[in-house]
VOPAGU-2260 file (C-alpha; in pm, 1 decimal, decimal comma):
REM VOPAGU-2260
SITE   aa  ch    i         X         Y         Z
SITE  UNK   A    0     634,8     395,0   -2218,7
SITE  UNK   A    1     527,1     356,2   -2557,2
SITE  UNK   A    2     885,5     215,0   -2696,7
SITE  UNK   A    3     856,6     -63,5   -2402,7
SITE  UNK   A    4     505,1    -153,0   -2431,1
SITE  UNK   A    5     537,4    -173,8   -2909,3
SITE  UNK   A    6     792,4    -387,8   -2810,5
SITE  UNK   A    7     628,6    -633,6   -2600,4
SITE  UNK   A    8     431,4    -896,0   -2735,1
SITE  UNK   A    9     397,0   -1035,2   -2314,8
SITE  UNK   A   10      -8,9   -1018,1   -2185,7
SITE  UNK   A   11     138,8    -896,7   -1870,3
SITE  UNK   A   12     319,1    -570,4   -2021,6
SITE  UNK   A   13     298,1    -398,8   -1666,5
SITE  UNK   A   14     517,5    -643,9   -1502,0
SITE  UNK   A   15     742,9    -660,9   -1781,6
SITE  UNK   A   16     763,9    -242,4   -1792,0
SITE  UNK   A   17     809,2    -224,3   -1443,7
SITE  UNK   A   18    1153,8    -474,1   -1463,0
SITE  UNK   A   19    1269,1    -285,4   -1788,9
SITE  UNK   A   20    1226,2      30,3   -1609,0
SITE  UNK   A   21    1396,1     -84,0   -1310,5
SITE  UNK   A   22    1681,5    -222,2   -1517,1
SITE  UNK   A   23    1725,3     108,7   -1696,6
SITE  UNK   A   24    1787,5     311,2   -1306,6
SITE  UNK   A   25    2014,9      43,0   -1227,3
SITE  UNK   A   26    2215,5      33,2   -1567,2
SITE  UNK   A   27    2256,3     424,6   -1567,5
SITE  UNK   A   28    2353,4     388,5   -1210,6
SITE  UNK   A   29    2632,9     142,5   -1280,9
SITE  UNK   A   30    2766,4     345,5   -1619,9
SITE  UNK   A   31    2741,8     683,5   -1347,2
SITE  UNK   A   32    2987,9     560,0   -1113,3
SITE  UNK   A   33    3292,6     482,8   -1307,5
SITE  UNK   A   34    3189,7     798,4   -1527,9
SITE  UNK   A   35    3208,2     979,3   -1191,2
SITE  UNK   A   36    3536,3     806,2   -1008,5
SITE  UNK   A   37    3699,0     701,1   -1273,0
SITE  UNK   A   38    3703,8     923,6   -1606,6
SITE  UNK   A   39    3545,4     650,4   -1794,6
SITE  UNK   A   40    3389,9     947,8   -1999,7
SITE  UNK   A   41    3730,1    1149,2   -2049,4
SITE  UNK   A   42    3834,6     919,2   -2309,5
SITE  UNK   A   43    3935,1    1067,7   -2594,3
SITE  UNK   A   44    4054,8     754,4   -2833,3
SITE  UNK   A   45    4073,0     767,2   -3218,7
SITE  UNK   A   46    4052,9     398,6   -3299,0
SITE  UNK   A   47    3884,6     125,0   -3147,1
SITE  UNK   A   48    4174,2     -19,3   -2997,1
SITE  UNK   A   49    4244,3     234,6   -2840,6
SITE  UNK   A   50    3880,4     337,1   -2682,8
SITE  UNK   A   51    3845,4     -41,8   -2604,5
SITE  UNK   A   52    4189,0     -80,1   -2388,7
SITE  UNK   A   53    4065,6     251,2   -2199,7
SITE  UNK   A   54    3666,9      97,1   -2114,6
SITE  UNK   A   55    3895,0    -236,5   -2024,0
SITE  UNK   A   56    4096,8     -27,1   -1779,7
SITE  UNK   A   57    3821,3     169,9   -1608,6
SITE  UNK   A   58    3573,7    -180,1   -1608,7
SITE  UNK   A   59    3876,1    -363,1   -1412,4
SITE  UNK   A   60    3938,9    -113,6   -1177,2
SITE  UNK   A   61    3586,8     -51,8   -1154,7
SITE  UNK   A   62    3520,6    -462,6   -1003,0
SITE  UNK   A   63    3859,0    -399,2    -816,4
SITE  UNK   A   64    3698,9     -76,5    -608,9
SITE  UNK   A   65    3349,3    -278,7    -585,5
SITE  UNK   A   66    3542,8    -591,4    -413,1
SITE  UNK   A   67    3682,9    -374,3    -200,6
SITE  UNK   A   68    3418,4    -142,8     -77,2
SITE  UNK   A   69    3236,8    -493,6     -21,3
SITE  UNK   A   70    3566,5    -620,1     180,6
SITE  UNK   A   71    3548,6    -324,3     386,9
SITE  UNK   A   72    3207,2    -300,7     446,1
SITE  UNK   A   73    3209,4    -638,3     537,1
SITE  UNK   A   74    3502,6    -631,7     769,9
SITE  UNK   A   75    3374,1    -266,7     932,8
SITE  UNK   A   76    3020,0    -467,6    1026,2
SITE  UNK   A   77    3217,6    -780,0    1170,1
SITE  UNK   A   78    3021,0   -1006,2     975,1
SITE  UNK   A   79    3176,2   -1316,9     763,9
SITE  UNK   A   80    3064,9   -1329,9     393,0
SITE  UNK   A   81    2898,8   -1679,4     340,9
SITE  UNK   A   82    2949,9   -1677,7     -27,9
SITE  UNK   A   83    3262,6   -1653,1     -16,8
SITE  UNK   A   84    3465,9   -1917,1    -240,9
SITE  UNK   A   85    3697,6   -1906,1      96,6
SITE  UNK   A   86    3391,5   -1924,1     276,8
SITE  UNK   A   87    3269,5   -2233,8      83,1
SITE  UNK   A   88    3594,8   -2456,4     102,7
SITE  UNK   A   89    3622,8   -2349,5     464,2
SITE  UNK   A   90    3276,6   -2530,6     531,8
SITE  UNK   A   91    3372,1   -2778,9     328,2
C-alpha cells in the first residue's frame, strides 16, 4: 500500500488504490494463463530476438484460444454477439 499511495499525488488515493489493485489481479491473471497453457515461461532464449519471437508466438496463440473460447461460448449459449464487426455490417 505504501508504494501506491507515495506515488499518488490524487486527493482521492482510495479510489485510485482500489483500481491499481484491481488491475494488478487482473494483469497476473492474464500473464497466468498463457504461463499455464502455453509454456510462455519455458522459454529459454539467449538473445532478444530470440525471447521476443517466442512471447510473439505464445501472445498470438494466446488471442487465437481467447476468440475461440468466446466463439464457443457464444455458440454453446445460442446467443448472437452484437459487437460483432459481422454483426455490425449485418445491421447495417
Amino acid at each position: 500500500m505504501a508504494c501506491f499511495y507515495s506515488a499518488t499525488a490524487a486527493r482521492n488515493w482510495a479510489a485510485l488504490y482500489t483500481g491499481v489493485a484491481g488491475l494488478r489481479w487482473t494483469i497476473e491473471t492474464c500473464l497466468g494463463t498463457p504461463k499455464g497453457e502455453l509454456g510462455l515461461d519455458h522459454c529459454e532464449a539467449r538473445s532478444w530476438d530470440g525471447w521476443h519471437r517466442h512471447m510473439t508466438l505464445c501472445m498470438a496463440a494466446l488471442a487465437f484460444l481467447a476468440r475461440l473460447r468466446a466463439e464457443l461460448v457464444r455458440v454453446a449459449a445460442g446467443k448472437s454477439n452484437e459487437r460483432s464487426p459481422e454483426a455490425v455490417v449485418e445491421a447495417a
